[in-house]
N, C-alpha and C positions, 0 to 999 in steps of 0.2 A: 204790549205783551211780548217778551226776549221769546226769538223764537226756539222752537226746542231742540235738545242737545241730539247729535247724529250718535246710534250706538253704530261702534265698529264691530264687522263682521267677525264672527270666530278666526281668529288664524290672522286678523288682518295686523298690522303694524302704526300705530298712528306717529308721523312724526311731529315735533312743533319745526316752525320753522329755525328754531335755531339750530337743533339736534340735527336736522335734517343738514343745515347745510355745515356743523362739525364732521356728519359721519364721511360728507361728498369731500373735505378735505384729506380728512385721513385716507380714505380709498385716493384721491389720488397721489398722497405724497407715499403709499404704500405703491404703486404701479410706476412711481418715479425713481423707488429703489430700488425695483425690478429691473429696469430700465440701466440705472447705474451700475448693475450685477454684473452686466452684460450677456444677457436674456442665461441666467443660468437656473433662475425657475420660470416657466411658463406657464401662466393665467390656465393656459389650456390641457396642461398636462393632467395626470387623472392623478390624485393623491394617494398615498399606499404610505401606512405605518407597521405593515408588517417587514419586518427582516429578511434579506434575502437566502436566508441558511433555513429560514423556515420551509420552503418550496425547493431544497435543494435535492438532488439526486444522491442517494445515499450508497454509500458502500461498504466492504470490511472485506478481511481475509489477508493476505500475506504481509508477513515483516519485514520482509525484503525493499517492497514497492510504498509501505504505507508512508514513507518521509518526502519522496517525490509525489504521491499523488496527495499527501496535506499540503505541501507547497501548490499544485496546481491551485486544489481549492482555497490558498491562501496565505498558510500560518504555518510551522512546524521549528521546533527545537528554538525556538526565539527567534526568529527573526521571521518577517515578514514578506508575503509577493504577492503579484499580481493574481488574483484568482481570475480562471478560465472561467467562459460563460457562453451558452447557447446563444441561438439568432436572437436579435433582434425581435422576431415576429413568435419565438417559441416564450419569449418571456425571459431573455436574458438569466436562464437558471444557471445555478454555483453546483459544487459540488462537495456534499459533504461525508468526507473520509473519517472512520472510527479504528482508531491502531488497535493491534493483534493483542496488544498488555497492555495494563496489567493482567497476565494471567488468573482467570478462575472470577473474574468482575464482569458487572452486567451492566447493559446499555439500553439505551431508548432509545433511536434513531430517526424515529417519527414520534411527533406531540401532536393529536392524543396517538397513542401503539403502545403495544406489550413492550414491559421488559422483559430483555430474555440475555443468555448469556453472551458474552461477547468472543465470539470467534477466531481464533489464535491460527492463523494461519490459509495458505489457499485453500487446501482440502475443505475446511472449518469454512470459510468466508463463499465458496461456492457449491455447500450445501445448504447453505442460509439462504443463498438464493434460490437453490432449486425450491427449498421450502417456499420460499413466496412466492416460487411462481407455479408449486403445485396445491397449494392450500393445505397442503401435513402439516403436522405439529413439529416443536424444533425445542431446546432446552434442554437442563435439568433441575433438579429439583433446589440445588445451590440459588437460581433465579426464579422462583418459582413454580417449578414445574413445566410439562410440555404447556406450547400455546402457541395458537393459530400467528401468523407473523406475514398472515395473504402482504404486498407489496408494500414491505418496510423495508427490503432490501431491494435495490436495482441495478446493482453491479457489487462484482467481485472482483476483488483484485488479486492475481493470480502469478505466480514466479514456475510454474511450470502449465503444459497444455494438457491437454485431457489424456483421458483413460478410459479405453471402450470404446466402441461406437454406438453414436446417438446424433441427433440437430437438436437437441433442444436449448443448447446455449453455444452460444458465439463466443467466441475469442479473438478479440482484438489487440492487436499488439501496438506498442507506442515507445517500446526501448530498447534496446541489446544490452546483457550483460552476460557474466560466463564463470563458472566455481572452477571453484581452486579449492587446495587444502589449504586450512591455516596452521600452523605447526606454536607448540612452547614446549620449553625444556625448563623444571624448576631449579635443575643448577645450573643455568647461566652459561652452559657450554656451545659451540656453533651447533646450528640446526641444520638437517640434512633436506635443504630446498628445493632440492630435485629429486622429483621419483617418478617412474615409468608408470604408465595407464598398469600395465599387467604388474608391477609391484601394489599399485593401489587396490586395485581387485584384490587380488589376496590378501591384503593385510585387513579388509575391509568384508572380506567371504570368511576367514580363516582365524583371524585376533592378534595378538601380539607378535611380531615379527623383528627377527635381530636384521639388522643390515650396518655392514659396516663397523661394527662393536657396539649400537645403537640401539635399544630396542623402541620400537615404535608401536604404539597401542591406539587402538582407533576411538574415536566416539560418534553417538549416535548421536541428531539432528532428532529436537521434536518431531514426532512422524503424523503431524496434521500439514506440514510445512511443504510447500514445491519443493524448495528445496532441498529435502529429504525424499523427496520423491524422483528429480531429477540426476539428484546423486546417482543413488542407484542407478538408474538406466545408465546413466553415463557409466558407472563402473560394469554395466552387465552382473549387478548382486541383487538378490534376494530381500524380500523384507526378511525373510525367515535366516537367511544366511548374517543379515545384518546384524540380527538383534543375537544371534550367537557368537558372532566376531567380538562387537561392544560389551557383553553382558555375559558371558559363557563362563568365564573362569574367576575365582576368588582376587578379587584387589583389580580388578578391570575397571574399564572408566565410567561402564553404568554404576558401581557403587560406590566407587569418591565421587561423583558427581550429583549423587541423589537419582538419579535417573537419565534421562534424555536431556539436551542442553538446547536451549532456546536459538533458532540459528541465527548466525551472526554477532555472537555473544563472545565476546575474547575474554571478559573477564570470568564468567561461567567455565571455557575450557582452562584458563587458567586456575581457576579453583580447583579440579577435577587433578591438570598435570604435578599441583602441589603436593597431591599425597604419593606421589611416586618418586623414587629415589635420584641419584649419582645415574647419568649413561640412558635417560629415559626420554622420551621426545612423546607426545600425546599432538593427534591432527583429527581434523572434521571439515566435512564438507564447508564450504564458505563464500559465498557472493561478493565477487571484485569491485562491481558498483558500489556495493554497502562498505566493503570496506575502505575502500577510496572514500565516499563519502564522511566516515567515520574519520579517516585521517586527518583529510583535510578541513575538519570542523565545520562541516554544515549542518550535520547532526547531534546528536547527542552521543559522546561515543559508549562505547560498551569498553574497549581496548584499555588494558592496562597500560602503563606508564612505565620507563619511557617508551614511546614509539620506537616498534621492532620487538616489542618483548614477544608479541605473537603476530607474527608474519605470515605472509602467504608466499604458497611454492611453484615453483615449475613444474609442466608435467613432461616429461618427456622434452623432447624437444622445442616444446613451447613452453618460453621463456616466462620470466613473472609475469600474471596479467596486468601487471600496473608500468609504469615509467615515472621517474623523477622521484623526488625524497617531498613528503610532505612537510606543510602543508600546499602542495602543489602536485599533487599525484595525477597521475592524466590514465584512461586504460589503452592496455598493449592491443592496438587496433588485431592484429594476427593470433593473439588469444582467445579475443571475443568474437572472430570469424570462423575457430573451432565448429566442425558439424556435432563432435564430441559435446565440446565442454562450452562452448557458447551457447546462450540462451535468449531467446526472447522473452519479454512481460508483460503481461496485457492487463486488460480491465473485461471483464466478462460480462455479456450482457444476455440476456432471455434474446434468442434468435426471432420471436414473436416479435419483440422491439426492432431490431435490426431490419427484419423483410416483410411488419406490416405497414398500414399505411398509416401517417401521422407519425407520432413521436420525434417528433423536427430536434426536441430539448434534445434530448440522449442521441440522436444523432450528430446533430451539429455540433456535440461537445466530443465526444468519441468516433465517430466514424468517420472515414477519409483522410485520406491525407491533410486536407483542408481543415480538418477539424479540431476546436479550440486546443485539445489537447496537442495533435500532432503539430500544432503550431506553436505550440510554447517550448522551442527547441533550446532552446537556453536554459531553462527553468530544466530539463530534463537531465541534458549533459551535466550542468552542476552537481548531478547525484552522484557523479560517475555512470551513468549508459551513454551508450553511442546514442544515436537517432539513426531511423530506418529509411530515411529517405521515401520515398511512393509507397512502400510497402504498408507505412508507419496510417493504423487503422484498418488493414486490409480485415475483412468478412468471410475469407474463404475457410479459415478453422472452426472445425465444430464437435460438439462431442454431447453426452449425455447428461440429464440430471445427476446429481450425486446424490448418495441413498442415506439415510440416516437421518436420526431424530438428534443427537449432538453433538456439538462442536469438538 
């Protein structure tokens, strides 16, 4: 009597012996390709098919900074870098930057998170975060209405420092650069590339101004932008004095322009200085980095054609802030050390992060000198900023939430 058949256990695996010893081949001619890789996958390592931009630290706000901080985190204007990444032991996390434009489009920044609108500028990009880190609502109704955005932002990126006093967010700095005006003339004639701090104040507190048989007509800087904000202080003007200088009288640059002009925009002020005559020069605050970077093609330019049609000036005594002819513009180190008109730019983070305990990621990528960003000094200088040496991540800058439901 054949004895009877064994049933296998739920779950169990029955091999035949043949099966059995094809599977022992394959495993090991599969550990000898391991082997021949030279250990570049390990048996032991833990597997992960999610993407590393999925768990990235998110950011938005200024136009100034957004093409150096997409390069940290990677990618920007076509060509490709090295992306920064926290420790080792924090999870090696990237850094995922969302540009200022297209103006009036909406973003998702975390999957699953609200869309909401996409934040055009520092002002704009360090309200988004104050919203996530106080649980208010944020939007309009273009992206569907206000909606809760609790910790879909984690940094801001910022081309000017606070306003008011508060700690509730940090300011870490990681670049030097420094404005200047940019100037165009739509007939073709030289441009007047030097003008005094106190010629700029006035023509910028007061509106069209002749100088020289010139006249010079100011424009306004979208005012969610640092650097619309830092303008001003640097000239000692008013938002209220500014927007009567820009905007005050019939055929001004607010109304050939459409309105305020996107900063760092040459083809925008070029459009603006088009509808203006014979003897007319049109200028706006403008960021040396950006446009260095602009010249020298690492970005996408704005800048009309050819190079030079709209230039930047000297102020005073301080010479252009750029040196050499692009593509090869380097900044005027004695510009950008301006207490005036040099600036630093940070990445803003929730002070919470910065002075609790834990958050190794956002540390180890922003804070310290040491830190993956301060470290990527090359990738920085390429934009045109300096690098800040010890300073570069310093913690000591602090300032308040920013108020408001949208960008």
């Amino acid at each position: 009597m054949p004895a009877p058949a064994i049933k296998p256990k739920r779950g169990t695996i029955l091999y035949t012996n043949s099966l059995k010893s094809r599977c022992t081949k394959v495993a090991a001619v599969a550990a000898g390709a391991l082997v021949a890789m030279g250990g570049l996958i390990s048996i032991g390592d833990t597997a992960t098919a999610d993407p590393k931009q999925y768990s990235a630290v998110t950011g938005t706000g200024s136009d100034t900074t957004q093409d150096v901080v997409n390069a940290l985190a990677g990618f920007t204007s076509g060509n490709t870098y090295t992306p920064v990444q926290s420790s080792a032991l924090s999870g090696k996390r990237q850094i995922a930057s969302w540009d200022a434009t297209p103006v009036g489009t909406c973003i998702t920044p975390k999957a699953p998170g609200a869309t909401f609108d996409r934040p055009n500028g520092s002002s704009a990009g360090r309200r988004a975060l104050s919203r996530s880190i106080d649980g208010a609502t944020f939007g309009t109704a273009a992206c569907g209405g206000l909606k809760a955005i609790s910790g879909l932002v984690q940094f801001a990126r910022s081309s000017a420092g606070p306003s008011g006093a508060g700690t509730d967010l940090t300011y870490v700095p990681f670049g030097r650069d420094a404005l200047s005006f940019a100037a165009y003339r739509s007939d073709g004639g030289a441009k007047n590339l030097n003008l005094s701090a106190a010629q700029l104040t006035s023509i910028f507190s007061t509106g069209p101004t002749v100088i020289g048989g010139l006249t010079i007509i100011p424009c306004s800087i979208q005012t969610s932008s640092g650097t619309y904000a830092f303008w001003n202080t640097a000239l000692g003007v008013t938002t209220a004095q500014m927007l009567a200088a820009t905007s005050g009288t019939a055929g001004d640059c607010f109304a050939t322009s459409g309105g305020t002009i996107q900063e760092n925009d040459g083809n925008g002020l070029k459009a603006a200085g088009d509808a203006f005559g014979a003897n007319t020069q049109v200028i706006i605050g403008f960021s040396a980095a950006n446009f260095i970077a602009q010249s020298n093609g690492v970005v996408t330019s704005q800048l009309p054609l050819p190079l030079g049609t709209v230039d930047l000036g000297g102020i005073g005594a301080l010479s252009n802030p750029y040196n050499g002819t692009a593509p090869a513009l380097t900044p005027d180190v004695n510009f950008y050390a301006s207490s005036t008109f040099g600036r630093d730019v940070y990445n803003v983070l929730p002070t919470s992060v910065v002075t609790g305990l834990g958050n190794d990621d956002q540390k180890t990528l922003f804070v310290g000198s040491g830190s993956a960003v301060c470290s990527a000094l090359s990738t920085i200088q390429t934009f045109g900023f300096l690098g800040l040496g010890g300073s570069c991540g310093s913690t000591t800058l602090q300032g308040p939430l920013v108020s408001g439901s949208a960008p």
